[in-house]
LUMMI-785050 format. One record per residue (C-alpha): residue number from 1; residue in one letter; chain; z negated, y, x. Coordinates in Angstrom, 3 decimals. Layout:
N
[NUM,"A","A",[Z,Y,X]],
...
This chain:
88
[1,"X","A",[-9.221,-24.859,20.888]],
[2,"X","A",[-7.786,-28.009,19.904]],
[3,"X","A",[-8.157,-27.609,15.949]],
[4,"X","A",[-7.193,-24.011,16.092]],
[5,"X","A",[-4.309,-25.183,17.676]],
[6,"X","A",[-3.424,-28.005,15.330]],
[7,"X","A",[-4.342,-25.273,12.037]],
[8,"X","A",[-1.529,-22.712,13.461]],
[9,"X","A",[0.604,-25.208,14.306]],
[10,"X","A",[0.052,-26.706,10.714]],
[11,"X","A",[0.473,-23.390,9.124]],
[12,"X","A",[3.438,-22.410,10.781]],
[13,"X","A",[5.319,-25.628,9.585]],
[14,"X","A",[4.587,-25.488,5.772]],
[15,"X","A",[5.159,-21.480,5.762]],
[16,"X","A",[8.341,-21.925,7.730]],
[17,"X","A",[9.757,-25.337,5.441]],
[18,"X","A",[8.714,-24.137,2.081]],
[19,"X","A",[9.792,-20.605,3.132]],
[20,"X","A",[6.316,-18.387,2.421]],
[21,"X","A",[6.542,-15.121,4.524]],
[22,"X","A",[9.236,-16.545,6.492]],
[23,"X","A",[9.918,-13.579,8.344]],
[24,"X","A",[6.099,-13.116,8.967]],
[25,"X","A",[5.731,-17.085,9.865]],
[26,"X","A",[8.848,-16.680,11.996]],
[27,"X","A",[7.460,-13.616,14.209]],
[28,"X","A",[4.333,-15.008,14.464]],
[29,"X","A",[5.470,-18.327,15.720]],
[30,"X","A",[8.053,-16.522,18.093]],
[31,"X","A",[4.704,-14.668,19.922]],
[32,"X","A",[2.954,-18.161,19.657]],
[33,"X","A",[5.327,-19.655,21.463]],
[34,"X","A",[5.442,-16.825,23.940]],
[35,"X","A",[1.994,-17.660,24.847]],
[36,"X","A",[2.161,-21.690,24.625]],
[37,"X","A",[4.970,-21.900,27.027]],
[38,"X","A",[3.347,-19.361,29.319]],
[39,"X","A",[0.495,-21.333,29.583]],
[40,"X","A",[1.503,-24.485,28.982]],
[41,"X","A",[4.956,-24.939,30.273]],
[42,"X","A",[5.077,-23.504,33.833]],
[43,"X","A",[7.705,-25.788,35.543]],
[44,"X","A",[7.560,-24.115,38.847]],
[45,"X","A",[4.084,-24.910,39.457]],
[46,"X","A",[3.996,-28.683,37.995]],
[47,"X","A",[4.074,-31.705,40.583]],
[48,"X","A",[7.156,-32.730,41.771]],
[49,"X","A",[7.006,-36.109,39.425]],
[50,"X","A",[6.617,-33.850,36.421]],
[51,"X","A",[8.967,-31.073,37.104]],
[52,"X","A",[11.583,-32.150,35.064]],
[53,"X","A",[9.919,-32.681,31.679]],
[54,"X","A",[8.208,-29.431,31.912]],
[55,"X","A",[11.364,-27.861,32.301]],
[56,"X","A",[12.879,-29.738,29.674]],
[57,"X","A",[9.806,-28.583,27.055]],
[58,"X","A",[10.017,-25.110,28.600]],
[59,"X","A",[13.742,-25.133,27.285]],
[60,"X","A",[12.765,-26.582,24.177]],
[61,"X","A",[10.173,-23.651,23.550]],
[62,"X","A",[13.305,-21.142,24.158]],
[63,"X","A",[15.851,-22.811,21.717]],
[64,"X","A",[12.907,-22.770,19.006]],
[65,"X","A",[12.362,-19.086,20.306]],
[66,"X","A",[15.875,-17.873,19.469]],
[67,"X","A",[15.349,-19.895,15.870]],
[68,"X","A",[13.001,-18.210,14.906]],
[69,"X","A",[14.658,-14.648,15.852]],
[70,"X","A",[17.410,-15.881,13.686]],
[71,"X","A",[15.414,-16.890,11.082]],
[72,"X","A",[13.632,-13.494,10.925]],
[73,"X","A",[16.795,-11.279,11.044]],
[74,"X","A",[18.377,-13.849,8.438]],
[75,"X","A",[15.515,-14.583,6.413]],
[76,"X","A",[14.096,-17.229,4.068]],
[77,"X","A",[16.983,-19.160,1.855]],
[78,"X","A",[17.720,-19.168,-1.723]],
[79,"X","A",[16.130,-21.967,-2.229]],
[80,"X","A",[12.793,-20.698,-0.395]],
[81,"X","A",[9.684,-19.379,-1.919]],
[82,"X","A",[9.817,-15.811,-1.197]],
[83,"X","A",[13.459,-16.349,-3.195]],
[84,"X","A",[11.977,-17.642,-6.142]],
[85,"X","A",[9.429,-14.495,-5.994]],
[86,"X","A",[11.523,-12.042,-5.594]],
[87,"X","A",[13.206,-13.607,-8.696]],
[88,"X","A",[10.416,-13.579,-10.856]],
């Protein structure tokens, strides 16, 4: 699972910074991190010692959550990819 993880996670980044299908990249990494933080991130079961900092990445996974909604209502920039596509 690890490498599958590291490919998507991979993926995701240069789709999302060089803007190719950024409002498919952006939905896709919205459900991703549905799942991650549901099975990674559950605060309210941790230990008490690590409570905190899974709450803290729990948070984390919802402020990149509601980035990526905005980036697929808003979509990819001018300077993007799919931009310089739809230009050509």
């Amino acid at each position: 699972m690890y490498w599958l993880v590291v490919l998507t996670e991979l993926g995701i980044g240069v789709a999302l910074i060089f803007g190719i299908a950024t409002r498919y990249a952006s939905l896709f990494t919205f459900v991703y991190l549905i799942i991650a933080t549901a099975i990674a991130h559950r605060y309210w079961e941790a230990q008490p010692a690590a409570v905190a900092t899974q709450y803290a990445q729990f948070c984390k996974n919802l402020a990149i959550m509601g980035g990526t909604l905005l980036l697929y209502v808003l979509g990819a920039g001018r300077f993007s990819l799919d931009a310089w596509l739809r230009r050509c």
